[in-house]
Residue, then its C-alpha position, 0 to 999 in steps of 0.5 A: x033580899x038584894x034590893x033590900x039590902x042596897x036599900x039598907x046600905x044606901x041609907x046608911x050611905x046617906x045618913x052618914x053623909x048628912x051627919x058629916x054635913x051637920x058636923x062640919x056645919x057646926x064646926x064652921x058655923x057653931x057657936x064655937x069660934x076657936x076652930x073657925x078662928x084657927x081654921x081662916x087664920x091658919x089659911x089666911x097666911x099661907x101663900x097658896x091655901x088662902x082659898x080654903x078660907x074663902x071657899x067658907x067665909x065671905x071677905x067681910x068675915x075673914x076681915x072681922x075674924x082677922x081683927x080679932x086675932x091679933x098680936x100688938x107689942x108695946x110699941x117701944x125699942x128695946x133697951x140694950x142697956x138691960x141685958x147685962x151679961x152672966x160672967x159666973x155658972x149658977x149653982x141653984x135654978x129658979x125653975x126646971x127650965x132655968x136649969x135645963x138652959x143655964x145647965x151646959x152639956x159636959x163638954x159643950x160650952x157653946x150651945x145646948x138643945x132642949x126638945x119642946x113638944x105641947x099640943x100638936x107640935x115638936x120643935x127643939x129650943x137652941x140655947x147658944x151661951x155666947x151671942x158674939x159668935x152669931x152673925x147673919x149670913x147671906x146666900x153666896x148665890x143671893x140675888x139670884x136664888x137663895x142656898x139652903x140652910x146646911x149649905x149656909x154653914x158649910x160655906x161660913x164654916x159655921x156650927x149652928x144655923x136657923x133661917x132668918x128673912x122671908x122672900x118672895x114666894x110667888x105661889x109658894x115656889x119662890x128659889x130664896x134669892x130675894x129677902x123681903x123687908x130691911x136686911x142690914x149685914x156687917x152695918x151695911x144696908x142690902x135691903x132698906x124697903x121695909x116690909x109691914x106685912x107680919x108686924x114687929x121691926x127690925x131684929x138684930x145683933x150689935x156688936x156687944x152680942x145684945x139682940x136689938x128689937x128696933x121700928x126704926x129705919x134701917x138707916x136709923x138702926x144702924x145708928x143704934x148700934x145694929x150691925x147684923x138685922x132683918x126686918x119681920x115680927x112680931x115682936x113677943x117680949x120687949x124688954x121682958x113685957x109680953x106682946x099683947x096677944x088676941x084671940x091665937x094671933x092671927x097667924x093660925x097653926x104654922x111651922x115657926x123660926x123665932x129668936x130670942x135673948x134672956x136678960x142675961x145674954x143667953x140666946x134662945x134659937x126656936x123652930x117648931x115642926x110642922x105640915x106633917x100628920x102624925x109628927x107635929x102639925x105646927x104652933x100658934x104665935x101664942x104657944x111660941x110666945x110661951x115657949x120662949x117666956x118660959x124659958x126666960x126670953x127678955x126680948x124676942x121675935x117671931x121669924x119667917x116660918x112654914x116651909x122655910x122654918x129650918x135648923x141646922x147643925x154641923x152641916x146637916x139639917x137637924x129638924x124636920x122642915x116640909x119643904x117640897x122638893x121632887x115630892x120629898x120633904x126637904x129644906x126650903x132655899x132661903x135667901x139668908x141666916x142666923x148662924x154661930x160660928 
């Protein structure tokens, strides 16, 4: 009776077994591309997991699915001449969504927000109603390590403050002190290598407080009128026209940082939660594209994101972020940001 019962109990051990072989078989090698894409891109850009792309597909595969999920912009600059600010408060709206950003809290000229939830993930939308107050701040330690982001406002006496600039984050360990890609602060070049690796240009502030999407130089940007930029992308909204994206956009399912500007001057500050189970998982390039589309961005661009993807607000972080520290979430250090004062 005993023998027949381990009988009994191994074949059920093996028939499960084998359908979670078949299951995942399917899943990554079915007729159904949405979650093999989702899988390899989501790998593929991060600093320590791209082997898990590997461990299932060849280099020739990853290469194809890659090609295939992609986010390409009109190619132009955006015109600053387009952006004409709002002088009076409006008293009907277009849409839910116009009303929810042009609505001000009572009492709160300044800034707004507005909690955004879909598929998987939970962020919060940052609505800063008068763009001349934000600057880009640098760590006060940048060069050696970067600070993090509550630590930034504390230090420039600011009241709001998302991460901006990648760095160098050899095997996701990196301390912040280095950016990645051209940073231009108070008109002057800190960093001028450019960095091609996530696309789009140079975003920035002129002095009028009109957000600048720019593939130029940083030499040449400044020239434009640029005074406060950093380097990375893609861009999704030049000039009111969508970024043309394929497939997910070839950046998988990740925390995100991105910024954005309404034609009538408003500024859309937007992190998106993520690596956390049961909380939010993350959003594609395209579900940030359509958040800040939504809302009314004229112009924007995706920012550094996954661990570094950090809000702030009256020196206390204010979302979720999945930086690692002593096995405790916290917030990454990171070498620079956007902040309002």
């Amino acid at each position: 009776m005993n023998k027949k019962k381990k009988l009994k109990k191994l074949t059920i051990f093996f028939i499960v077994i084998d359908s979670l072989a078949l299951i995942c078989l399917f899943i990554f090698y079915g007729p159904f591309t949405n979650f093999r894409d989702l899988f390899v891109t989501t790998a593929m850009t991060t600093m320590e997991h791209k082997y898990l792309a590997k461990t299932f597909y060849s280099d020739k595969v990853i290469n194809n699915i890659l090609k295939n999920n992609t986010v390409k912009d009109n190619g132009k600059n955006s015109d600053k001449s387009k952006i004409v600010f709002r002088r009076e408060s409006p008293t009907t709206y277009e849409s839910i969504y116009e009303e929810q950003v042009l609505k001000r809290d009572e009492g709160n000229d300044l800034y707004k927000i507005i909690p955004v939830s879909g598929s998987g993930y939970k962020g919060f939308l940052t609505v800063i109603y008068d763009s001349k107050r934000i600057s880009l701040a640098m760590a006060s330690t940048y060069g050696v390590e970067g600070r993090q982001l509550h630590s930034i406002l504390k230090e420039n006496d600011a009241i709001i403050g998302i991460n901006a600039s990648g760095f160098e984050d050899v095997g996701g360990i990196g301390n912040g002190g280095i950016a990645t890609g051209v940073v231009i602060k108070d008109s002057k070049i800190v960093v001028a290598e450019p960095n091609y690796a996530h696309g789009g240009g140079i975003v920035g502030f002129n002095k009028d407080g009109v957000l600048m999407l720019s593939h130029n130089t940083a030499y040449d940007a400044i020239k434009e009128g640029i005074v406060d930029g950093v380097q990375f992308g893609p861009f999704l909204v030049v000039d009111g026209i969508p970024s043309d994206i394929s497939g997910n956009g070839g950046m998988g399912v990740q925390p995100r940082t991105a910024i954005g500007q309404r034609k009538d001057g408003v500024v859309l500050f937007l992190v998106i939660d993520g690596r956390q189970p049961g909380y939010s998982i993350g959003a594609s390039i395209t579900d940030v594209s359509s958040i800040l589309i939504r809302y009314g961005a004229y112009n924007a661009a995706n920012l550094d994101g996954g661990a570094s993807t950090t809000l702030a607000i009256n020196g206390s972080i204010y979302n979720k972020p999945c930086g690692y520290e002593n096995g405790n979430l916290t917030a990454r250090m990171i070498p620079n940001a956007w902040i309002v004062k």
